[in-house]
N, C-alpha and C positions, 0 to 999 in steps of 0.2 A: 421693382420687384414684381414677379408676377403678381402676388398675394396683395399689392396695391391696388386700391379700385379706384379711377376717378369716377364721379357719379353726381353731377350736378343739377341734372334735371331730377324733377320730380321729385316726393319727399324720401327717407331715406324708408330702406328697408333692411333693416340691419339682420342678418344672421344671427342664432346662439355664438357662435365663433367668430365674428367679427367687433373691429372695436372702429366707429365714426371719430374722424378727427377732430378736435375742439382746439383752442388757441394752443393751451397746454402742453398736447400731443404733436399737434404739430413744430411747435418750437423743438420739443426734443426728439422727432425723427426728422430736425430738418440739418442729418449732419449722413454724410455718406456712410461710415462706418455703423453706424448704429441703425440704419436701413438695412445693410449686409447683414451685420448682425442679427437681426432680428428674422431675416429671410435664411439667413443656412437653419436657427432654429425650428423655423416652420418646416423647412424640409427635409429635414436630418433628425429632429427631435432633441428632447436635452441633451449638453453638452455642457463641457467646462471653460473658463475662460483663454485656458492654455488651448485647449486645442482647438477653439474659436480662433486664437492669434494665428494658430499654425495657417487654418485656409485661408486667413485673410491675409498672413504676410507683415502683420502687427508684434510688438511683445506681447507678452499677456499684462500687464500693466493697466497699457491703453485700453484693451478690451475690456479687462475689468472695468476701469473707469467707466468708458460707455455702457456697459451690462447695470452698471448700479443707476447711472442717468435713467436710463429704460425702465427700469424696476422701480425708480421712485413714480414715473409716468406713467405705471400700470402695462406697460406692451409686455414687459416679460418677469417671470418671479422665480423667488429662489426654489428648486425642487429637492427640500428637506426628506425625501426617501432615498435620493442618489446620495447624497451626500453625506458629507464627515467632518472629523475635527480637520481634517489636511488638504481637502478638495469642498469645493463648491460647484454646485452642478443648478445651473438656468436651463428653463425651459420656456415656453410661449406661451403666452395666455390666449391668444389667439391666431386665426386661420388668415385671417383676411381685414387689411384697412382699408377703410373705405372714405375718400374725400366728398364729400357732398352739400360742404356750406357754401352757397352762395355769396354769402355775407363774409365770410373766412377771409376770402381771397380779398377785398378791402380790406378787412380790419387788419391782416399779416400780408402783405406781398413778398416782402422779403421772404418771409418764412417759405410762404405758398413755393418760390421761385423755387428756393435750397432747397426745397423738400422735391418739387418734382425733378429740379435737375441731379439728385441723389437717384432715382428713379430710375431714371433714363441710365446716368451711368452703369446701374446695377443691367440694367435690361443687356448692354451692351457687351455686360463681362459678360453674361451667360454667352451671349449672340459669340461670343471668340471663343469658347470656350470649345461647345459643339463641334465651332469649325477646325479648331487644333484636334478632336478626337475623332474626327469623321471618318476617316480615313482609316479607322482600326474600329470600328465597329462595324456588326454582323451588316450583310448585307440588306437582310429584309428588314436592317431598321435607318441605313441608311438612304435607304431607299422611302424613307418615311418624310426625310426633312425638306421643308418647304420655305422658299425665302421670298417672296413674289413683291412686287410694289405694282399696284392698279391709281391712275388717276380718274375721281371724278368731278362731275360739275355739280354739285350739289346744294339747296340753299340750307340755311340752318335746321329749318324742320327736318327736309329729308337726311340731312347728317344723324341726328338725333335720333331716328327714327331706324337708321343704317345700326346705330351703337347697341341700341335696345334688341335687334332683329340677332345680331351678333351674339352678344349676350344670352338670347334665349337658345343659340344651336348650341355653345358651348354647357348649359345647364344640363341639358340630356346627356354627358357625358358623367361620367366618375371622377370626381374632382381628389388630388391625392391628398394623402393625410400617414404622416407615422402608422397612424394606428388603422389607415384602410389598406396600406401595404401588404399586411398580414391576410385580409380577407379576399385581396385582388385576384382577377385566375392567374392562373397558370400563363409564363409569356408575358404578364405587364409589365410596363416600365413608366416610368416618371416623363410624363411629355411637356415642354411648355409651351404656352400658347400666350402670346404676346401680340396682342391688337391696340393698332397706335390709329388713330384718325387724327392728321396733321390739318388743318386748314393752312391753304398755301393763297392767304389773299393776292387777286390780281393790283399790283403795283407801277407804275408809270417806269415806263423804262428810263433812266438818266439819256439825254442827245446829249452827243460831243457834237458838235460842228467844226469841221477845219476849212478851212479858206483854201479854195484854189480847186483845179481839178479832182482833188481825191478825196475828198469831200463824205466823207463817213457817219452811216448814221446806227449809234449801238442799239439793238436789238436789245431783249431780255431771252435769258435761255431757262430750260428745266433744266 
């Protein structure tokens, strides 16, 4: 989800609106659903379980379920002003999570793994989603989207240092929120920015050898 932050270097610096993952939290965002979940919240703002199901494609049942997991885990709480005797209305407690234990990823791997490959999925429905709508959006805002992949050689300092540099250009921007929608000019839209630094370590390529003149030898490819 965008709103996830991995952030392992350096100690944390947490936001009023961000919540740091602890064993806890991670156990319970480490399920796809309840990632989503928790990300149309952030972007949509309260909502009910029904109509949570409806974008996800779930009954409302399951949602609920996972809405109540969330809420005993502190990511989202009941918003007792929407609601009633007939509806229940959730909202987010916060903006943004942030992964930055070092130690975490030992003590949970599993967890670490489900949580980030819930992540990645999430990143990916948005990534289609765009691309199903592109083509019926204005032009001066499809003319905004950017899909690029750059390789570089970089050692771990310089990556780390790539992550942080990034981070501070996207800070100077207006980052969105329900409630900064309202104050935005005139002309904004909801953009998302998804920055992934994959390390692709150099690996020994496998040799086939065959006997005889034709004698082949496998490369490794990008």
């Amino acid at each position: 989800m965008a709103d996830a932050v991995e952030r392992p270097d350096g100690p944390p610096n947490v936001e009023e609106d961000s919540v740091v993952l602890d064993a806890k939290g991670l156990r319970a965002m480490a399920h796809p659903v309840r990632v989503h979940l928790v990300g149309l919240l952030r972007k949509y703002g309260p909502s009910t379980a029904t109509r949570l199901a409806e974008r996800l494609g779930v009954n409302s049942g399951t949602a609920s379920y996972h809405l109540r997991q969330l809420g005993a885990a502190g990511f989202v709480e009941e918003d007792t002003e929407r609601g009633n005797a007939r509806e229940r209305w959730w909202r987010s407690v916060h903006q943004i999570t942030e992964l930055n234990d070092r130690e975490l990823a030992d003590r949970e791997p599993e967890a670490i793994m489900a949580f980030l490959q819930s992540v990645a999925t999430t990143y990916t429905l948005r990534t289609r989603q765009t691309l199903n709508e592109l083509q019926t959006m204005p032009r001066t805002w499809r003319n905004t989207f950017d899909m690029s992949d750059m390789a570089l050689r970089l050692t771990p300092e310089e990556a780390v240092a790539l992550r942080q540099e990034l981070r501070a250009v996207l800070a100077r921007y207006r980052r969105d929120t329900p409630e900064a929608a309202a104050s935005a000019p005139e002309g904004a839209e909801r953009v998302g920015v998804i920055t992934q630094l994959l390390p692709e370590l150099d690996t020994p390529a496998p040799l086939e050898v065959h006997s005889g003149p034709e004698a082949v030898t496998e490369a490794e490819t990008s």
